[in-house]
LOSE-804392 format. One record per residue: x, y, z of N, C-alpha, C, O in turn; residue in three letters. Coordinates in steps of 0.1 Angstrom, whole numbers, padded with zeros to 4 digits, always signed. Layout:
residues N
XYZXYZXYZXYZAla
...
***
This chain:
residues 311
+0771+1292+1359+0767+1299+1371+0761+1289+1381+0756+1278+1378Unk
+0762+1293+1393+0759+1283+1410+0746+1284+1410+0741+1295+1409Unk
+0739+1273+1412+0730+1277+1416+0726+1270+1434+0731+1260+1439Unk
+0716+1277+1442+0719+1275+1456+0705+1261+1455+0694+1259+1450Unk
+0717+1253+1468+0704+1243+1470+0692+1239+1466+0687+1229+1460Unk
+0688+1249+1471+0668+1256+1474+0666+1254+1454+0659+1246+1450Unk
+0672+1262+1444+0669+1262+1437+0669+1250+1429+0664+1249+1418Unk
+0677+1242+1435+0684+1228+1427+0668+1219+1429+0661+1215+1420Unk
+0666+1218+1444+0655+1210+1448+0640+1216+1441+0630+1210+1440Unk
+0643+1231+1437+0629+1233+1430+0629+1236+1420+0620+1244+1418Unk
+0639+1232+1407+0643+1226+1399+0634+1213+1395+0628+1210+1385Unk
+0634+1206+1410+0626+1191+1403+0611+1196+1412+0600+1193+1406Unk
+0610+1202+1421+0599+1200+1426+0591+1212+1421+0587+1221+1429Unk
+0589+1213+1409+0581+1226+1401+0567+1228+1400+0563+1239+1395Unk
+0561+1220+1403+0543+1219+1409+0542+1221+1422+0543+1211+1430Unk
+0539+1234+1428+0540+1236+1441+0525+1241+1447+0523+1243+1459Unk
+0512+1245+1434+0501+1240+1438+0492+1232+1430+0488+1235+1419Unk
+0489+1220+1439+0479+1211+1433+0464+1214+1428+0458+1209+1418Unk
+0461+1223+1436+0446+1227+1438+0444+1237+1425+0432+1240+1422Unk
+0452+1241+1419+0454+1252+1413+0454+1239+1396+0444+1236+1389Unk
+0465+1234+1394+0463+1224+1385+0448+1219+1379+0442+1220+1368Unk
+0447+1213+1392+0432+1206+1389+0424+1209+1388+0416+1202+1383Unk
+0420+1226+1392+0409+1234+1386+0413+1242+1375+0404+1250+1371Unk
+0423+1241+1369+0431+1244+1352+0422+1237+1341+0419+1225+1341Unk
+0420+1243+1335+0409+1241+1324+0427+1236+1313+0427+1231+1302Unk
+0438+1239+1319+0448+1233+1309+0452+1213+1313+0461+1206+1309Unk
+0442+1210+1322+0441+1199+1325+0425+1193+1328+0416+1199+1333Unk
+0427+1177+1321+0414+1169+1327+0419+1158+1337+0431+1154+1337Unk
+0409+1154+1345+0413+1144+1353+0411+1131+1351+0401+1129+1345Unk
+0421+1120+1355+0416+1111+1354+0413+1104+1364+0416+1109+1375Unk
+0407+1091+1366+0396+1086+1372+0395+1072+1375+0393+1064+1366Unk
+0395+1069+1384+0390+1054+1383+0378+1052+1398+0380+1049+1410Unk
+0366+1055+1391+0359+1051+1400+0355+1066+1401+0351+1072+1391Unk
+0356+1073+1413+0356+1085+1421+0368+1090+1424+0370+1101+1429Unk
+0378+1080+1420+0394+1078+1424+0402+1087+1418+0406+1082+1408Unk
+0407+1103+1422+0416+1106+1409+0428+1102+1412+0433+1103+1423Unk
+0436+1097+1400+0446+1093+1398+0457+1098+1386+0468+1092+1384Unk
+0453+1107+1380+0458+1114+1373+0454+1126+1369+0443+1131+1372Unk
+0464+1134+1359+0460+1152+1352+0464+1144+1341+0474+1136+1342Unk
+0457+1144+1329+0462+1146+1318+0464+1162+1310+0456+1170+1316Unk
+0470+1168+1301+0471+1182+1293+0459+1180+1288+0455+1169+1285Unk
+0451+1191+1286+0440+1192+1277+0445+1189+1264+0437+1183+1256Unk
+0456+1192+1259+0462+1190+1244+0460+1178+1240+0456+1174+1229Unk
+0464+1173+1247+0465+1153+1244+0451+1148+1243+0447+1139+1235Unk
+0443+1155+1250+0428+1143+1253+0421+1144+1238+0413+1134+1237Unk
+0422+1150+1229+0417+1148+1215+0424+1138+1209+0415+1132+1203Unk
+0433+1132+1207+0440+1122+1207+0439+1109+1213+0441+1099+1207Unk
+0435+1111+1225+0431+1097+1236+0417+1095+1231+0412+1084+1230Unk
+0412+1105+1229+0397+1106+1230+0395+1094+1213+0387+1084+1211Unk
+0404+1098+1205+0402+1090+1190+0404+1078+1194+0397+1069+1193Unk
+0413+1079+1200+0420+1063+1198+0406+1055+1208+0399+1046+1203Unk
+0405+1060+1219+0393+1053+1225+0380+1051+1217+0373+1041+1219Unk
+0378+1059+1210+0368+1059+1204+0366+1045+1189+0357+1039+1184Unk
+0381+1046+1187+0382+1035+1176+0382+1024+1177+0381+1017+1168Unk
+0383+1019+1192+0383+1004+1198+0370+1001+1200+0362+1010+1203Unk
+0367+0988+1199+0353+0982+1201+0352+0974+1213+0360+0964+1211Unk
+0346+0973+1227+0340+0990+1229+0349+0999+1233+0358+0996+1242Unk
+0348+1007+1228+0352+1020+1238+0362+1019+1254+0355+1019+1264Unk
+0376+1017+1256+0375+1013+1273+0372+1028+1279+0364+1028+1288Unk
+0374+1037+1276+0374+1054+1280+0362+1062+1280+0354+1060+1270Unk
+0358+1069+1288+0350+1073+1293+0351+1094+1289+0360+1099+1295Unk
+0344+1101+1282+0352+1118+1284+0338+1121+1286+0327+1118+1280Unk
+0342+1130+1298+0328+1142+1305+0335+1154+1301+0347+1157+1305Unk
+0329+1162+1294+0334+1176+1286+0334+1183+1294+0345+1188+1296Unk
+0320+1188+1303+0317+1196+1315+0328+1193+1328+0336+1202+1332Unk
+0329+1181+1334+0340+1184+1343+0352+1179+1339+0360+1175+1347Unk
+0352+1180+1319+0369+1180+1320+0373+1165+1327+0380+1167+1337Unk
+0369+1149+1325+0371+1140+1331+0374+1130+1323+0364+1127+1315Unk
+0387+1120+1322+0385+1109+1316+0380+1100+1327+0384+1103+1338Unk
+0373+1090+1324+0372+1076+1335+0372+1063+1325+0370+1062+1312Unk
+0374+1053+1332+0369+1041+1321+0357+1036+1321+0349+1039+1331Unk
+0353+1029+1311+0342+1026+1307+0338+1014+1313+0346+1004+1313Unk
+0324+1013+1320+0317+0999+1330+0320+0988+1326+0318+0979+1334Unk
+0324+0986+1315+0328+0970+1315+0343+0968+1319+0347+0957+1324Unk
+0353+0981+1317+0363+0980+1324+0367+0982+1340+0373+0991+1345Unk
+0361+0968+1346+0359+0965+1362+0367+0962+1365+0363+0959+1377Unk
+0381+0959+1364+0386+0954+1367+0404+0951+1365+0407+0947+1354Unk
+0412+0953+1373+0426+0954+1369+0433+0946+1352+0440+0951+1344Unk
+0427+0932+1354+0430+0927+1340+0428+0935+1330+0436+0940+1322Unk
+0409+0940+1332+0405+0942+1320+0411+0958+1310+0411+0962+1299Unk
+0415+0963+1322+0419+0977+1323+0429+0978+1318+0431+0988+1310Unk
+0441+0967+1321+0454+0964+1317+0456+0966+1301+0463+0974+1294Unk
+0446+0951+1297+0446+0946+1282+0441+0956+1276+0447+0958+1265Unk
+0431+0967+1279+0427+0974+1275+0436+0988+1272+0435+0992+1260Unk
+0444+0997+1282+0451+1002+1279+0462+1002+1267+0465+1011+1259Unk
+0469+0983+1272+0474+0978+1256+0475+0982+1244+0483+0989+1238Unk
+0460+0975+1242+0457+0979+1229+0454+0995+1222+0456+0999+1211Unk
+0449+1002+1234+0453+1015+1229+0459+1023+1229+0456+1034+1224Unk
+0470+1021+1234+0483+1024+1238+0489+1024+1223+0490+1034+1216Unk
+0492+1008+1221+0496+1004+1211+0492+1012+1199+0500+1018+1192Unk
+0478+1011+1198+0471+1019+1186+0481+1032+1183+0489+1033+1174Unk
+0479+1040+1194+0484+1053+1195+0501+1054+1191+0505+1061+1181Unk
+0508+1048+1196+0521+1045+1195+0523+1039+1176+0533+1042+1169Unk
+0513+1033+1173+0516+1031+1154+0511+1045+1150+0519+1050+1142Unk
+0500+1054+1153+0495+1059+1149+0507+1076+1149+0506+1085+1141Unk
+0515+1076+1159+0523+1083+1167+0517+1100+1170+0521+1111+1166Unk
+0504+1095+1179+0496+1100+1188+0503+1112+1196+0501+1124+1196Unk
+0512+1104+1204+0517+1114+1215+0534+1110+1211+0536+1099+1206Unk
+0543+1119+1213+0556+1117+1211+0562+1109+1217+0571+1103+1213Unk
+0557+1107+1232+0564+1100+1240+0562+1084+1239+0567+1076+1247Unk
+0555+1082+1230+0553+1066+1228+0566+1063+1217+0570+1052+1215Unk
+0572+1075+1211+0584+1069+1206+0591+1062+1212+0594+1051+1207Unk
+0595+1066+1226+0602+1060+1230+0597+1050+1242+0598+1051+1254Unk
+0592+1041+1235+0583+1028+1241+0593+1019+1250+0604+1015+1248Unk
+0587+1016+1259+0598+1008+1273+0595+0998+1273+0602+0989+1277Unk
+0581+0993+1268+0578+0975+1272+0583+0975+1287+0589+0966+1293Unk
+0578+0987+1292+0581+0982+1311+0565+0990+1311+0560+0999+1305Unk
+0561+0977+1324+0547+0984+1326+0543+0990+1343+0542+0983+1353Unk
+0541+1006+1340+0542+1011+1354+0524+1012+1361+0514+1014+1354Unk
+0525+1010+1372+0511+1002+1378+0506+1018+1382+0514+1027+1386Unk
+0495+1019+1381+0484+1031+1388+0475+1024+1398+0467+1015+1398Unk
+0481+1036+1407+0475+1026+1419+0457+1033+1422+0455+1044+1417Unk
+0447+1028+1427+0437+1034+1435+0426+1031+1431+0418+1038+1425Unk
+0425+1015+1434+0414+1009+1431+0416+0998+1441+0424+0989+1441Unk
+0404+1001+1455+0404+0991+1466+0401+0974+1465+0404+0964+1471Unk
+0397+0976+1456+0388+0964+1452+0401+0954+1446+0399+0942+1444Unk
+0413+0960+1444+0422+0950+1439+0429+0947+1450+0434+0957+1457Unk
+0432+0935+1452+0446+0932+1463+0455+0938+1469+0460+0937+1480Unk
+0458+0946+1456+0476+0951+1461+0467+0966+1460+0472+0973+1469Unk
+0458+0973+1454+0455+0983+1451+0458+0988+1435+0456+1000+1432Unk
+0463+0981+1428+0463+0982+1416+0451+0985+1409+0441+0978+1412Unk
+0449+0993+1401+0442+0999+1389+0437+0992+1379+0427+0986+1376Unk
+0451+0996+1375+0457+0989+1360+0474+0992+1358+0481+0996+1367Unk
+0479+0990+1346+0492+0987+1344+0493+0995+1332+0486+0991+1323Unk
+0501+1006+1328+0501+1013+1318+0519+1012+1308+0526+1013+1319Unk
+0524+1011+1303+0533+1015+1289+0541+1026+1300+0535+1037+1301Unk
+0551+1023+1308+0563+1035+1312+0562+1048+1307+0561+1059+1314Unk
+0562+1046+1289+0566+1062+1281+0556+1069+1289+0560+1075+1298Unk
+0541+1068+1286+0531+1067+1289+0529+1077+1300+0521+1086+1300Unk
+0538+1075+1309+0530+1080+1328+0530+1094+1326+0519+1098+1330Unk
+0538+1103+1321+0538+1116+1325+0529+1116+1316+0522+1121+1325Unk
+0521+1115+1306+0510+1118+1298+0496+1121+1305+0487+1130+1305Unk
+0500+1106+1311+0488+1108+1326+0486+1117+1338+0476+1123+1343Unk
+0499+1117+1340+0502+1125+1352+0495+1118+1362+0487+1120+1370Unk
+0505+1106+1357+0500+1092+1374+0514+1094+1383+0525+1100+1380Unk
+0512+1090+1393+0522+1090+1404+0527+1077+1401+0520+1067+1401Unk
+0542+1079+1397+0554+1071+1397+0564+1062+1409+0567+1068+1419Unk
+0567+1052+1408+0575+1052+1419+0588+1046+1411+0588+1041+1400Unk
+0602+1047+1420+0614+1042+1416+0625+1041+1428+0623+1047+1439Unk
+0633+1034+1425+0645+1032+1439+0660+1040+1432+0664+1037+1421Unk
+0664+1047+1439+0678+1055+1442+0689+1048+1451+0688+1043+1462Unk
+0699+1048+1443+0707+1043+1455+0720+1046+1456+0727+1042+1447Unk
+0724+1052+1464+0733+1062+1465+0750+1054+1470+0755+1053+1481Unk
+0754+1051+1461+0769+1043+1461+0784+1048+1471+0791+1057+1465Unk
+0786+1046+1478+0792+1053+1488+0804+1043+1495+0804+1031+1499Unk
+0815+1055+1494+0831+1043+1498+0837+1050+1515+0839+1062+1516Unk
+0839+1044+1520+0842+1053+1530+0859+1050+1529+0863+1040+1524Unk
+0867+1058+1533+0883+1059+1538+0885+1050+1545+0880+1052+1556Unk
+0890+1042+1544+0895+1031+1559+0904+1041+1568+0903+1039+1580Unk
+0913+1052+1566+0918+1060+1580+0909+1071+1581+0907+1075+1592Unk
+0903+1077+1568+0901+1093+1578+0884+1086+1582+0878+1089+1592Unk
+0880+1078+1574+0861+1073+1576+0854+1087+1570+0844+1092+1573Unk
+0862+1091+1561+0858+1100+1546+0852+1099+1537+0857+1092+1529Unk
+0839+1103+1534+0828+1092+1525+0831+1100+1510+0830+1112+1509Unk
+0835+1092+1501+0835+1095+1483+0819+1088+1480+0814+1079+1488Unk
+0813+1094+1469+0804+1086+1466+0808+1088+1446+0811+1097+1438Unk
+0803+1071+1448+0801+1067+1430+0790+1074+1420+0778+1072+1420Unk
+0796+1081+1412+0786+1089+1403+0786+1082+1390+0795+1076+1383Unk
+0774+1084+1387+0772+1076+1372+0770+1090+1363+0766+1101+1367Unk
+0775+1088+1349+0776+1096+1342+0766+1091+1329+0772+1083+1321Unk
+0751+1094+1325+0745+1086+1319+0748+1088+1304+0755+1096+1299Unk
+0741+1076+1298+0747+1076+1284+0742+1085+1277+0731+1089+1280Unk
+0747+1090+1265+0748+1105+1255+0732+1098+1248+0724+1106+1244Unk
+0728+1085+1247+0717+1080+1238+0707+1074+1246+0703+1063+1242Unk
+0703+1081+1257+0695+1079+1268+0686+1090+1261+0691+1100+1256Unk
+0673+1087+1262+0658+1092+1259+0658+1106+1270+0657+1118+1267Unk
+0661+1100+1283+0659+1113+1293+0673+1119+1296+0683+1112+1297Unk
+0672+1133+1296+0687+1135+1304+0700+1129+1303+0707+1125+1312Unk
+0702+1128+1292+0716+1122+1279+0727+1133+1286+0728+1145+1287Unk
+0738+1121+1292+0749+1127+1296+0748+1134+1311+0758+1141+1314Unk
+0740+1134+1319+0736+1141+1328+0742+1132+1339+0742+1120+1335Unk
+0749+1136+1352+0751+1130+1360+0737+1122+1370+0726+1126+1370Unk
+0742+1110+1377+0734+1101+1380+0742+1091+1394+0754+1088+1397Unk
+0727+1089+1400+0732+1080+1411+0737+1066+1404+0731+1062+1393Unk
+0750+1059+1412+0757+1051+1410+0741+1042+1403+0744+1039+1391Unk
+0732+1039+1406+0724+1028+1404+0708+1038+1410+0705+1042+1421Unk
+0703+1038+1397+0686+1042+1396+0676+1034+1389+0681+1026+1381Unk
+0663+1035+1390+0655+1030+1380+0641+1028+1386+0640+1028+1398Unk
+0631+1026+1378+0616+1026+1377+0614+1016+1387+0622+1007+1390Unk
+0599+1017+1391+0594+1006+1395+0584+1000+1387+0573+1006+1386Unk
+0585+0986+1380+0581+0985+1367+0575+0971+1368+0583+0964+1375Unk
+0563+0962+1363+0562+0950+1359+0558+0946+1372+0562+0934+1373Unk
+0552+0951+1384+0547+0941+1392+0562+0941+1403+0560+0939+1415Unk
+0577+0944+1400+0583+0941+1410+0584+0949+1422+0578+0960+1423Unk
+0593+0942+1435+0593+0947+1447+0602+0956+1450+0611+0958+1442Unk
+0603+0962+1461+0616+0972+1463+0630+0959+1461+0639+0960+1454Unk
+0629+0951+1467+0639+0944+1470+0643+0937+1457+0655+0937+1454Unk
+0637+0932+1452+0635+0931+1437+0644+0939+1428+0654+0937+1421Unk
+0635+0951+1431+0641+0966+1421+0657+0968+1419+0664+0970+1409Unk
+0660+0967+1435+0672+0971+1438+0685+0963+1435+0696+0969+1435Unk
+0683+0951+1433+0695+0939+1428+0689+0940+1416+0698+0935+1409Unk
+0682+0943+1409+0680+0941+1394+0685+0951+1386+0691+0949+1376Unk
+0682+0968+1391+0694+0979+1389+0705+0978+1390+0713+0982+1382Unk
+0709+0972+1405+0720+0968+1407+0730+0961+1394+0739+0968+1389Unk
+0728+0953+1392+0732+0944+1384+0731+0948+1370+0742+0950+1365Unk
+0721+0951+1363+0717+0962+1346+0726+0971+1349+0736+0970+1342Unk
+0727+0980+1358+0736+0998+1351+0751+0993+1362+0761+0999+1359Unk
+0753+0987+1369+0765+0989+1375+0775+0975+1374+0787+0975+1372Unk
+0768+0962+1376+0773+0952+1376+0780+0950+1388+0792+0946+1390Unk
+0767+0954+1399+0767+0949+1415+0764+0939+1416+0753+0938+1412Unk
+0769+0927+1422+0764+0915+1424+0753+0916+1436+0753+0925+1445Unk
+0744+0906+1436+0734+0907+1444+0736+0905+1457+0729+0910+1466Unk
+0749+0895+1461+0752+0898+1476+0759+0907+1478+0764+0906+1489Unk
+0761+0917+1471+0764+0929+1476+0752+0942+1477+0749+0949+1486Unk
+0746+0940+1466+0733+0948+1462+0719+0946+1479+0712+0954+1483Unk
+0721+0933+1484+0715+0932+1491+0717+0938+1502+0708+0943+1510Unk
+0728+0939+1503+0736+0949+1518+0728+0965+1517+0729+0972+1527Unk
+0721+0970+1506+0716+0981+1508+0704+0984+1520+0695+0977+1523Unk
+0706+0996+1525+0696+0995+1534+0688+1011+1529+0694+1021+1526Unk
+0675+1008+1531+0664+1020+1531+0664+1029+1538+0661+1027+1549Unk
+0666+1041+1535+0671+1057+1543+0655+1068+1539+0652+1079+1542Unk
+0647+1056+1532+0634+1068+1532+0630+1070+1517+0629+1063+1507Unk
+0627+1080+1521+0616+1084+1504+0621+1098+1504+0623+1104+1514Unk
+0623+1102+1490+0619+1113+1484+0607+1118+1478+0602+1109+1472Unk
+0596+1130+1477+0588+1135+1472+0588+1145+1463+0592+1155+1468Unk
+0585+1146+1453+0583+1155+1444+0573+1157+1431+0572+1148+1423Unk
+0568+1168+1429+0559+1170+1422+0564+1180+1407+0561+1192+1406Unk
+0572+1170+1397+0576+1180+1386+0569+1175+1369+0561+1167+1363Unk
+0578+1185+1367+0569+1186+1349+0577+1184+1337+0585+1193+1334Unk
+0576+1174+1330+0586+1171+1321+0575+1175+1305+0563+1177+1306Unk
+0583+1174+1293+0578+1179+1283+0565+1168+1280+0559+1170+1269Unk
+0561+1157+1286+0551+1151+1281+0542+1156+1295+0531+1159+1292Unk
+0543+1157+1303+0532+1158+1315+0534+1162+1327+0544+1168+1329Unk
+0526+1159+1335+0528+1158+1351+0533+1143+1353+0529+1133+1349Unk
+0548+1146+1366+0551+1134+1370+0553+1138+1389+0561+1146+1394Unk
+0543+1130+1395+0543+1133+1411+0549+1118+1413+0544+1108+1408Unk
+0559+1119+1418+0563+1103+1420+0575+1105+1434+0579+1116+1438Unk
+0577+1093+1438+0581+1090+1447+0595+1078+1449+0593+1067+1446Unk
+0606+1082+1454+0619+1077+1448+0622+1065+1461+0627+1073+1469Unk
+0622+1055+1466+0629+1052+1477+0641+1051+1470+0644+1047+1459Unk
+0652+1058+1486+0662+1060+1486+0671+1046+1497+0669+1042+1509Unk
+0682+1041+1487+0688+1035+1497+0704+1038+1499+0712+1043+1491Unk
+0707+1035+1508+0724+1038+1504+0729+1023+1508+0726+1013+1516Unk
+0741+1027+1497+0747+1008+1496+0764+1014+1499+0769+1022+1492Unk
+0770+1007+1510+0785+1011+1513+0792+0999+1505+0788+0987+1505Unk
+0803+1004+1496+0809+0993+1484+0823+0994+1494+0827+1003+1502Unk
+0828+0980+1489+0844+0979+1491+0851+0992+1483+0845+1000+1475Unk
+0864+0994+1489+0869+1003+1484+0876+1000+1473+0882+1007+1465Unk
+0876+0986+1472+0883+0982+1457+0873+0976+1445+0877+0970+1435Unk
+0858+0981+1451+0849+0974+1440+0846+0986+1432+0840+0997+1436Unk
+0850+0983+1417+0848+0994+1407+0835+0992+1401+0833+0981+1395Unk
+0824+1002+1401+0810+0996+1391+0815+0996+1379+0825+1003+1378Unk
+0810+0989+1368+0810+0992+1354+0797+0989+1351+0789+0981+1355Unk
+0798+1000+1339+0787+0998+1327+0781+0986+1326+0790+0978+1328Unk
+0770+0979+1323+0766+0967+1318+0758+0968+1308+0761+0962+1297Unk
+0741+0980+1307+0732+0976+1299+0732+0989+1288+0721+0993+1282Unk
+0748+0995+1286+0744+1005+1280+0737+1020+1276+0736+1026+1266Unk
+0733+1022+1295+0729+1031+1299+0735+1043+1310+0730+1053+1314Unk
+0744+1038+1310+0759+1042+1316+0775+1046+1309+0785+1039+1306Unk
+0773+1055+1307+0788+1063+1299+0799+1055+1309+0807+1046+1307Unk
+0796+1062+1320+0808+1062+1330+0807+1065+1344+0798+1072+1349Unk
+0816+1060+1352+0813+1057+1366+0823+1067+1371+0829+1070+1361Unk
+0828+1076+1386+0833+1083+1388+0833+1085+1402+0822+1089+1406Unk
+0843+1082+1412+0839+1085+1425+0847+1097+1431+0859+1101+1429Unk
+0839+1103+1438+0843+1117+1436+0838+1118+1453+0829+1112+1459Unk
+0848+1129+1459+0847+1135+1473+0834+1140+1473+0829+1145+1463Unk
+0828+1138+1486+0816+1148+1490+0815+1162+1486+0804+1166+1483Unk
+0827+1170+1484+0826+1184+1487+0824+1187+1466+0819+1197+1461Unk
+0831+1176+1459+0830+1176+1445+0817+1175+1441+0814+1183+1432Unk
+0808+1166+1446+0796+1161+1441+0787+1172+1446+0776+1172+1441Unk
+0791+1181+1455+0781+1193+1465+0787+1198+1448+0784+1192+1438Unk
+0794+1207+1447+0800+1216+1435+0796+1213+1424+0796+1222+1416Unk
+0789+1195+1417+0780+1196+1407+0773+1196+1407+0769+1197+1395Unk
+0760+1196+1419+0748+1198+1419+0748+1212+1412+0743+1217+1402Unk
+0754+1217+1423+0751+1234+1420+0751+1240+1406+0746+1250+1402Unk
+0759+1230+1401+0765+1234+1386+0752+1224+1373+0754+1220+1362Unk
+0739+1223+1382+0733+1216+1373+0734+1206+1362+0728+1204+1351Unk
+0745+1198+1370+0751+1187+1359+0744+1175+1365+0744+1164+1359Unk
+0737+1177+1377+0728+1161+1380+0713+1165+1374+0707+1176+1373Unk
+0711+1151+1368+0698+1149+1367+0684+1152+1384+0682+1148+1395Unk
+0679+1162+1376+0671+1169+1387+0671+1159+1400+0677+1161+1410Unk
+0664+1148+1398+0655+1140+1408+0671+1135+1414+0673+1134+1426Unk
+0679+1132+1404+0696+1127+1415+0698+1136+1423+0702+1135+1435Unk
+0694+1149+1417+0703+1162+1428+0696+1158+1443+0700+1158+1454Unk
+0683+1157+1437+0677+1158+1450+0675+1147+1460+0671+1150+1471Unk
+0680+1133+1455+0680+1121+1462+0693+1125+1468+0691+1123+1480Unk
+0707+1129+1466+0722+1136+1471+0717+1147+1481+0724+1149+1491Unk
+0706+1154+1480+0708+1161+1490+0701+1157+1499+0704+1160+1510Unk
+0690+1149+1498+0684+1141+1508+0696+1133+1521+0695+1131+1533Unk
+0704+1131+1512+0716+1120+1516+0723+1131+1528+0721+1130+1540Unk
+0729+1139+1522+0736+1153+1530+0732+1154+1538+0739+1152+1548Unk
+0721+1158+1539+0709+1160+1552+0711+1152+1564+0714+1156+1576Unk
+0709+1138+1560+0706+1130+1567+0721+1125+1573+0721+1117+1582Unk
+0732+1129+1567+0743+1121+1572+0754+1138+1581+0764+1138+1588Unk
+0746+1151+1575+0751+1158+1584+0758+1167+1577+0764+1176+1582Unk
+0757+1166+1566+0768+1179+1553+0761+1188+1552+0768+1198+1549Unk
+0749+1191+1553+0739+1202+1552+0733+1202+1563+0730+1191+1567Unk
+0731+1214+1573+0730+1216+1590+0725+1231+1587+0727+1239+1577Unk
+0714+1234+1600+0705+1246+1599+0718+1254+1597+0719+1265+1590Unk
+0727+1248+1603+0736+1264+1604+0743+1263+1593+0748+1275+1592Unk
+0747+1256+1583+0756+1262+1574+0749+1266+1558+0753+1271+1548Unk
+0737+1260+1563+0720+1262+1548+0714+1269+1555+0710+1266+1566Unk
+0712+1283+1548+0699+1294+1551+0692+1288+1549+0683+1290+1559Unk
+0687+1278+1539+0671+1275+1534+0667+1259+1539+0659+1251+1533Unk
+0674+1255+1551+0675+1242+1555+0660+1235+1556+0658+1223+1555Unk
+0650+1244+1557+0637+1239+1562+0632+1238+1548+0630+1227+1542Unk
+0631+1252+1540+0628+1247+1527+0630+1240+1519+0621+1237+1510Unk
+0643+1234+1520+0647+1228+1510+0641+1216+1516+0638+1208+1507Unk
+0639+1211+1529+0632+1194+1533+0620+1198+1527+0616+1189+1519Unk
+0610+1210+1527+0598+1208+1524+0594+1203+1510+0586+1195+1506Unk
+0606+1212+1501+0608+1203+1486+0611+1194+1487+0606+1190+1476Unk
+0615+1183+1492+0621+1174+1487+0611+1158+1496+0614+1146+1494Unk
+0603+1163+1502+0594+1159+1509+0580+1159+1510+0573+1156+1520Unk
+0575+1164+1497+0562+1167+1492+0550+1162+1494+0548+1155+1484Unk
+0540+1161+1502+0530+1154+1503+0518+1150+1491+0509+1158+1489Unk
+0519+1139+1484+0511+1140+1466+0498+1134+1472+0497+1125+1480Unk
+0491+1139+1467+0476+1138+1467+0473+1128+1461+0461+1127+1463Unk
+0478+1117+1455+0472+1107+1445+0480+1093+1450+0491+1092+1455Unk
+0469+1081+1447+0469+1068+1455+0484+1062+1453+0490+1062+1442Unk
+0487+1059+1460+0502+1050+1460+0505+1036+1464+0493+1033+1465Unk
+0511+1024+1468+0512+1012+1474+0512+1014+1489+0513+1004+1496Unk
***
């Protein structure tokens, strides 16, 4: 069964009040400073709560009455907060605390909202980890795109992800996605996906240019994830085929505009892809007030204003 647009984009964008969350006794907040920077589930915090408790000292901080994790005063500081996480992370992940530490990434995603650090960094937490927190994420999209040399007919490269992928096994995918992880830069990000899931060389990877950001506020089975996608689009030769490299890629597929509109609808993209594709539409003219009833709605989904600190 079709599903329209509107529903595709609120699909991924399924937290549509904040204020309502955060006064949910099914969430505590977390904290850095006065800083909130995350929701954790109330379910989880008995679990965080042990593991903090077993380390000497303590990095974690729990206020019962307002429902609050924070860290603890000797953790001042982005290092200390870092190493500290670590180790209890780690703890938790032997102990197998929360489920999503099964699937441990050894990529470390930054929480931002702590002035006092240079870049605004926090601390650095374990990837599995983020939706647990319900920290704001970031990652780069990049939308692979061949034009016609006679009609100037745009196909775009679809990745089809691998069956033994942790998230969304077999689900359709932009030609080239991924986290922002370990301290790197957008520009960084983007030749280094490039290269892992497609086997874009970097002087082509570089030719990408930035069309913006995506926003959205959704809910996966470990947490809240409010994160934020830059979108780039990268024009390939018409004779450059991506292939698989790191294993995380079944298969590559370049498929007409009007095809890739027909599997959104058919919920065969990975939510957040649907919605980086229709961002694209939008912006290049496939989706117009007049041919989308829900043209305004659907930018407001996909354009979400998130309440929590970012770069």
């Amino acid at each position: 069964m079709k599903s329209s647009l509107l529903e595709i984009v609120q699909w991924c964008n399924c937290i549509t009040d904040f204020g309502a969350i955060v006064d949910s006794p099914s969430y505590w907040q977390l904290l850095v400073g006065t800083q909130l920077v995350g929701l954790i589930r109330t379910g989880e915090v008995p679990s965080l709560r042990t593991a903090s408790d077993g380390q000497s000292p303590p990095p974690l901080e729990f206020k019962d009455c307002e429902r609050q994790v924070t860290f603890a005063a000797w953790c001042d500081s982005r290092a200390k907060r870092t190493d500290a996480m670590a180790k209890l992370l780690a703890q938790m992940r032997h102990e197998e605390s929360w489920a999503s530490l099964a699937k441990w990434r050894d990529e470390l995603y930054p929480i931002y909202g702590d002035p006092s650090d240079p870049k605004g960094i926090a601390v650095f937490i374990e990837r599995a980890s983020a939706s647990n927190f319900g920290v704001r994420t970031f990652g780069v999209h990049i939308n692979g795109i061949v034009r016609n040399a006679e009609t100037g007919g745009l196909s775009m490269w679809i990745a089809r992800r691998s069956a033994t992928k942790s998230m969304w096994p077999g689900y359709l995918d932009q030609v080239v996605a991924g986290g922002m992880g370990n301290g790197i830069g957008l520009t960084e990000t983007v030749v280094k996906e490039c290269h892992e899931e497609g086997g874009i060389p970097a002087e082509l990877a570089q030719t990408a240019t930035c069309a913006g950001t995506i926003q959205y506020f959704t809910e996966t089975d470990q947490g809240l994830q409010p994160e934020t996608q830059f979108v780039y689009d990268l024009e390939l030769p018409n004779d450059f085929v991506p292939r698989p490299q790191d294993g995380e890629v079944q298969e590559f597929n370049l498929w007409p505009i009007p095809e890739v509109i027909e599997r959104i609808k058919l919920k065969q993209f990975k939510p957040n892809s649907a919605v980086c594709i229709v961002d694209f539409l939008i912006r290049r003219g496939f989706i117009t007030p007049e041919n989308e009833p829900d043209y305004l709605e659907i930018i407001d989904n996909i354009h979400v204003k998130l309440p929590l600190p970012g770069f």
